[in-house]
C-alpha positions as CSV (number, residue, x, y, z in Angstrom):
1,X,3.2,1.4,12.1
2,X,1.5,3.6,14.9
3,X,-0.1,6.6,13.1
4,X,-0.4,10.0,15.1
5,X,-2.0,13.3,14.5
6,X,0.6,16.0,14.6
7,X,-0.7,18.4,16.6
8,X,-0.2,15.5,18.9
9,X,3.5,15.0,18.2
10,X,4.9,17.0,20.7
11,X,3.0,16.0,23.8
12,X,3.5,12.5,23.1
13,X,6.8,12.9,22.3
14,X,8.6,11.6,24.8
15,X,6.8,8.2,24.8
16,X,7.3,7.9,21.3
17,X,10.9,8.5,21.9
18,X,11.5,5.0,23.5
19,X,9.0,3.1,21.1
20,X,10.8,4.7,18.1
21,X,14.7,4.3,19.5
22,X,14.3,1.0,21.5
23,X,11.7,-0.8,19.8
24,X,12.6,0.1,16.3
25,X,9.5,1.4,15.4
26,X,8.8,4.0,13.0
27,X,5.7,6.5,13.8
28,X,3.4,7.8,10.7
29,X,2.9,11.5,11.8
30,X,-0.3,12.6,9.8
31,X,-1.2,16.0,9.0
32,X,-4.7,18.1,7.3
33,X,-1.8,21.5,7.0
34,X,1.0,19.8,5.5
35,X,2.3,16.4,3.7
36,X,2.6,13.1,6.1
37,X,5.8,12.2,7.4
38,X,7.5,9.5,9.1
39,X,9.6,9.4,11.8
40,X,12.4,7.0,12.8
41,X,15.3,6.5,14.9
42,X,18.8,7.9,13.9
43,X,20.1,4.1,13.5
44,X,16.9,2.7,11.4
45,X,17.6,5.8,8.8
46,X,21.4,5.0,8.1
47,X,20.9,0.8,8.0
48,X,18.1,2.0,5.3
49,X,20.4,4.4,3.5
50,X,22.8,1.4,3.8
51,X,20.4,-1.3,2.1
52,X,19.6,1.6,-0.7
53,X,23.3,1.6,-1.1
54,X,24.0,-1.6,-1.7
55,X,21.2,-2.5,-3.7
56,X,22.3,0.2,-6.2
57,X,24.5,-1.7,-7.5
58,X,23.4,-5.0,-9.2
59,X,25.7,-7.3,-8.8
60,X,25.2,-6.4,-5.2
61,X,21.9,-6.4,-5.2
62,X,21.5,-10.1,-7.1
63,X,24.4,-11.2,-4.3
64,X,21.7,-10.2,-1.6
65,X,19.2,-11.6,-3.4
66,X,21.3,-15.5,-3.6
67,X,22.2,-14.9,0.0
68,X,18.3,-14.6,1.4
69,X,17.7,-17.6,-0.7
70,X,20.3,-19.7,1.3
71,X,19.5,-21.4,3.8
72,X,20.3,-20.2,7.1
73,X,21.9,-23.5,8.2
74,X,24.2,-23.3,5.4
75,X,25.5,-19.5,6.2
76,X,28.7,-18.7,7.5
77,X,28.2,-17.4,11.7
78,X,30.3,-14.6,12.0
79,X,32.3,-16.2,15.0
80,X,33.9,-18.1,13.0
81,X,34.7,-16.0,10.2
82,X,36.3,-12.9,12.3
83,X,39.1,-15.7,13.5
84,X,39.9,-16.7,9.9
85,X,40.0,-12.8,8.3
86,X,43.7,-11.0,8.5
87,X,44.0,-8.3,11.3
């Protein structure tokens, strides 16, 4: 994770615009005035809230757990699962 003053933040804000939305990369923005903070694109956020989501729950969470364990050659691609699933 790139790590940036921020008193910095603003001029280089552009730049880190594309590394953070494109590149998926967050940016540590450090501070001596006030607390540390990261920052991260829009889309990185919710797929995080998402994960916190589901691994609230523990049977999902032990479901994700077994499904990481698979192997990948034995998962299900989603082409062929969208053709079987009711419209």
């Amino acid at each position: 994770m790139q790590t940036i003053q921020a008193a910095d933040l603003q001029r280089q804000l552009s730049a880190l615009s594309h590394m953070i939305i494109q590149q998926h990369t967050p940016v540590r923005v450090v501070s001596q005035e006030t607390e540390n903070m990261v920052v991260l694109s829009e889309q990185d956020y919710l797929g995080l809230q998402e994960t916190l989501y589901l691994l609230s729950n523990p049977h999902n969470a032990e479901r994700l757990r077994q499904a990481r364990e698979e192997p990948l050659e034995q998962a299900v691609q989603w082409v062929h699962l969208k053709t079987e699933l009711p419209v």
